[in-house]
C-alpha positions in Angstrom: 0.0 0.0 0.0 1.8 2.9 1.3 5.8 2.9 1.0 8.7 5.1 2.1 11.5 5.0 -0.3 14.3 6.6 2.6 13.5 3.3 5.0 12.0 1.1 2.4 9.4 0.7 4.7 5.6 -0.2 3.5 2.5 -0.5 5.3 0.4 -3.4 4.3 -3.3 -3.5 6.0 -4.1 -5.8 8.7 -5.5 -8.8 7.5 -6.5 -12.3 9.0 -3.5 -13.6 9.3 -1.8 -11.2 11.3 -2.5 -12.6 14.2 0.7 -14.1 14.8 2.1 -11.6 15.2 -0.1 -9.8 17.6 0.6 -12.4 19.8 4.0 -11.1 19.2 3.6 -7.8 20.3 1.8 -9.5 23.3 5.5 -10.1 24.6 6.5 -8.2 28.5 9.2 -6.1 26.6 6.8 -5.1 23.8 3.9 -4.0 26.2 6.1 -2.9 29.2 4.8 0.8 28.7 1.1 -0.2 27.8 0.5 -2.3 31.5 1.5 -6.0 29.9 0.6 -8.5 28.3 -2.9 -9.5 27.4 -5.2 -12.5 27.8 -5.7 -14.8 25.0 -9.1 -13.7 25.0 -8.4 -9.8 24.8 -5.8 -10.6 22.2 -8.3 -12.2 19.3 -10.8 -9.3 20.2 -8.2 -6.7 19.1 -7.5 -8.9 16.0 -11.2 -8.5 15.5 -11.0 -5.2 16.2 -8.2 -4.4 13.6 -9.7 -6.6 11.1 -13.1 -4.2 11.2 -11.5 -1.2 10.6 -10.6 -1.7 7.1 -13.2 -0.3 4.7 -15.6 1.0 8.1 -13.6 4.9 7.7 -13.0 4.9 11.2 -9.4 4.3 11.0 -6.9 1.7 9.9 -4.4 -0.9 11.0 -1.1 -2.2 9.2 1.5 -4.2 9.6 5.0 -2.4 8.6 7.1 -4.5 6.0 10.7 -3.4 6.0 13.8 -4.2 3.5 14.1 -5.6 0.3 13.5 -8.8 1.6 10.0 -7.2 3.3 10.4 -8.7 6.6 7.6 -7.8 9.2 8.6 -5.2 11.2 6.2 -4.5 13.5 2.6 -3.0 13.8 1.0 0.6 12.7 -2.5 2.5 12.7 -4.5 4.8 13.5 -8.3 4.9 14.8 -11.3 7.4 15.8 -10.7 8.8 19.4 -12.3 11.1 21.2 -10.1 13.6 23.5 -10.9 16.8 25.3 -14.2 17.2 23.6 -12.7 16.7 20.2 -12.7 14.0 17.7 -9.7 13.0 16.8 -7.1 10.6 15.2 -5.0 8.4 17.5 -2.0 6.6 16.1 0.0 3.5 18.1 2.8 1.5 17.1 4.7 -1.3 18.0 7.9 -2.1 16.2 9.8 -6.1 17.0 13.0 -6.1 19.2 14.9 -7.4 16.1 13.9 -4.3 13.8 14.3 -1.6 16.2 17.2 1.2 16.4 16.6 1.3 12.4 14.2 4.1 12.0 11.5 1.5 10.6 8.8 3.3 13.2 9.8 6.8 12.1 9.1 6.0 8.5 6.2 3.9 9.7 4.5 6.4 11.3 5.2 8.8 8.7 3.4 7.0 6.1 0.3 6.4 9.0 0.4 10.3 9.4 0.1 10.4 5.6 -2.6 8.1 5.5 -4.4 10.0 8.1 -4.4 12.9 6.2 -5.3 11.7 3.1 -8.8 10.8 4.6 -10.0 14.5 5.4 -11.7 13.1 8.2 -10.3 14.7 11.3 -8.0 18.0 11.6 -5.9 16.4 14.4 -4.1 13.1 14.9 -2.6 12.1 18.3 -0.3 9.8 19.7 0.0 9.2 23.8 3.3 7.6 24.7 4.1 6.5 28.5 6.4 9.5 29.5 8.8 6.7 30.0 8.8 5.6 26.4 11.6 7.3 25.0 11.9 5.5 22.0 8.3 6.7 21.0 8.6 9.9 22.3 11.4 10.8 20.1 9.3 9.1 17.0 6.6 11.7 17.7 9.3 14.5 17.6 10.8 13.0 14.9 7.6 12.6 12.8 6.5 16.3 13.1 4.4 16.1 16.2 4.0 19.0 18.4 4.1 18.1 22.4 1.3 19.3 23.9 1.9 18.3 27.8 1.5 15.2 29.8 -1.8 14.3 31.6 -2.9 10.8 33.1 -4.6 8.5 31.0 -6.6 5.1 31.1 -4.8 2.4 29.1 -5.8 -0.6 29.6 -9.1 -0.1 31.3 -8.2 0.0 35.0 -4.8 1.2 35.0 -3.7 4.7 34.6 -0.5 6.2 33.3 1.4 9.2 32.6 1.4 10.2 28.7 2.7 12.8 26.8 -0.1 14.6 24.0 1.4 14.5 20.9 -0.5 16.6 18.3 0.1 16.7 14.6 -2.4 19.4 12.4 -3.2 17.1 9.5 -4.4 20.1 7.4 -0.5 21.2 7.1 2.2 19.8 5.0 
């Protein structure tokens, strides 16, 4: 689908058979800033929930292919939020121990702010990394997102954690 020629990254949509590597993602180093791993259970709805976005315009999920060899790198998207009384884009990410350090989730989210964009569905999208995560901190910088502050947030219901506002204007650029 979408591609980015400096990283030779693309973003394929989520599909079916993704769910390997959800489980993946499900590892404690992957989900150390997002309050751990899952249940089995909680895992295949997400995978349901990523398979309905496609095609239902409320936002999109992909899994990032990286190299010439298109290894899977890790997981992209964005979805319909609500925050502070506004409507909204939210992006997340995930990117695999072995592909990090290479700038895969820079270009990654890149091409999901694109994408975002090239809906004309929302003016804003936002990303709310732990203010410990800074490896995805320094993607939102890096990206072209604009720090808004920090706040305390719900994620996963039941828990609450510090995160930074990251705002990007998609009606710029």
């Amino acid at each position: 689908m979408e591609r980015s020629p400096a990283q030779d990254v693309r973003l394929v949509p989520w599909s079916k058979d993704d769910f390997d590597l959800l489980v993946r993602h499900n590892a404690p180093e992957m989900t150390a800033h997002l309050g751990g791993p899952e249940s089995d259970e909680k895992l295949l709805d997400r995978h349901r929930r990523y398979l309905g976005l496609e095609g239902s315009r409320s936002g999109w999920m992909f899994r990032i292919v990286a190299g010439p060899e298109e290894r899977t790198a890790g997981i992209v998207g964005f979805w319909e939020s609500a925050h502070h009384g506004e409507d909204i884009w939210e992006a997340g990410w995930g990117v695999l121990p072995e592909s990090q350090g290479q700038g895969i989730a820079g270009a990654a989210v890149r091409l999901v702010v694109a994408a975002a964009r090239a809906t004309h569905t929302h003016r804003h999208l936002h990303a709310f990394p732990s203010v410990d995560n800074a490896a995805s901190n320094g993607v939102c910088r890096g990206a072209g997102f604009v720090l808004l502050g920090d706040e305390e947030m719900e994620y996963p219901k039941g828990r609450w954690m510090r995160c930074n506002d990251w705002r990007i204007d998609l009606t710029r650029g």
